[in-house]
C-alpha positions in Angstrom: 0.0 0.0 0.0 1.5 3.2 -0.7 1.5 6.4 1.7 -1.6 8.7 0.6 -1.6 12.3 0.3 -0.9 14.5 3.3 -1.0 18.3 4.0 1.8 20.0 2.1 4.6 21.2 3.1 5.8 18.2 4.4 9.1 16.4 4.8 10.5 13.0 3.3 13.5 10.9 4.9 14.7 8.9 2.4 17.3 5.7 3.7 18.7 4.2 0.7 20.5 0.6 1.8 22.4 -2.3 0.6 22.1 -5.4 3.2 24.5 -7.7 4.9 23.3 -11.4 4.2 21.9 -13.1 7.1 19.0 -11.3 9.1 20.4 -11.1 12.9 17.1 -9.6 14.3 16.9 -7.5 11.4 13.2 -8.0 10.3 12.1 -8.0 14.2 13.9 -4.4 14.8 12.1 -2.9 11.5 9.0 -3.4 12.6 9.6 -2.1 16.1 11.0 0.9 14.6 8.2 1.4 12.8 6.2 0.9 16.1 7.9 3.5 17.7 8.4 5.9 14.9 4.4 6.0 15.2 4.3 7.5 18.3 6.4 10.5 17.7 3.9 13.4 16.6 4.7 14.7 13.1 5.0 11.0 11.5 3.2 10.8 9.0 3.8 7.1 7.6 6.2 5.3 4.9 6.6 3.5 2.1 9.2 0.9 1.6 10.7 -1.8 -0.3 13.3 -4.1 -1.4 14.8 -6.0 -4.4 16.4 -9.5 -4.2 19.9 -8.4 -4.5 19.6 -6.3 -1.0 18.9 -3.0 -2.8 16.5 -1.3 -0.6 14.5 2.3 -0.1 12.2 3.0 2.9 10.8 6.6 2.3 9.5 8.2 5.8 7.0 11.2 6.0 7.1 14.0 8.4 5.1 17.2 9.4 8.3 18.8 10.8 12.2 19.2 11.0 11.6 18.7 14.9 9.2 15.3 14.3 12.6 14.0 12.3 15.0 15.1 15.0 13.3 13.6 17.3 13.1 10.7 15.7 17.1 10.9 14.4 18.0 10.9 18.7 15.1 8.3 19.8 17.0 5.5 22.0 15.8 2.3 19.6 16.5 4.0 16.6 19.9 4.8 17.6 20.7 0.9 18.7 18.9 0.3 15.4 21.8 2.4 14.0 24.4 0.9 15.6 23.8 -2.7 14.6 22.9 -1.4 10.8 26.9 -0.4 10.9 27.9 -2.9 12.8 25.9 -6.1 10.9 22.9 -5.4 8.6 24.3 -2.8 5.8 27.3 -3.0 3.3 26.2 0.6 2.6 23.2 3.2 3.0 22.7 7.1 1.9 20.1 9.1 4.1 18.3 12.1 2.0 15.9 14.6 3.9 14.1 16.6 1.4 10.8 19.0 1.4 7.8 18.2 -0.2 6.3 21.0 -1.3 3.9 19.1 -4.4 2.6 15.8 -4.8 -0.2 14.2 -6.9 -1.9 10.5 -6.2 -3.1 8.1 -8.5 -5.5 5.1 -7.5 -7.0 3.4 -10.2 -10.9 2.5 -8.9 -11.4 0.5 -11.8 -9.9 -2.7 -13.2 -9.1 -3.5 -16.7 -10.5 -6.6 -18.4 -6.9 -8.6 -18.2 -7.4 -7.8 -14.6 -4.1 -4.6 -14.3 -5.5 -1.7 -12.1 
């Protein structure tokens, strides 16, 4: 499911990754990340995926600079940091940016070979 449209401006984390092989707690950290990163006001959601050679983009939304900072110094995310050096990445980029347009498209209706 991809993030819907929110109130612009906005702001966009964007963590760009190549994994390590092996998961080490890896999937069970994401998803308490995610967890937490829900409970700081100003998150908005994200959208992420990966390919089958490791490549991997997780895009977070965010009302403010402050919701990201906050989020940049919360305790879990900063262990979560620490073993991504230390275990789970050969390499990742982190991008903040502004979002200042947007447009979504949802098909409602599906086509007769059955592509939305």
């Amino acid at each position: 499911m991809i993030s819907k449209v929110f109130e612009l401006p906005y702001y966009a984390v964007i963590f760009t990754s190549k994994r390590s092989s092996g998961d080490f707690g890896y999937s069970e950290m994401a998803q308490n990340l995610l967890i937490e990163a829900e409970k700081i006001k100003g998150f908005l959601g994200a959208d992420s995926v990966r390919d089958t050679e490791g490549i991997g983009i997780t895009v977070s939304y965010w009302r403010t600079l402050e919701a990201i900072d906050k989020w940049k110094n919360h305790t879990l995310h900063i262990e979560g940091k620490k073993m991504g050096i230390k275990q789970w990445y050969e390499e990742y980029s982190i991008r903040i940016c502004k979002i200042e347009y947007e447009k979504f498209f949802e098909s409602s209706v599906l086509k007769p070979d059955g592509i939305g």
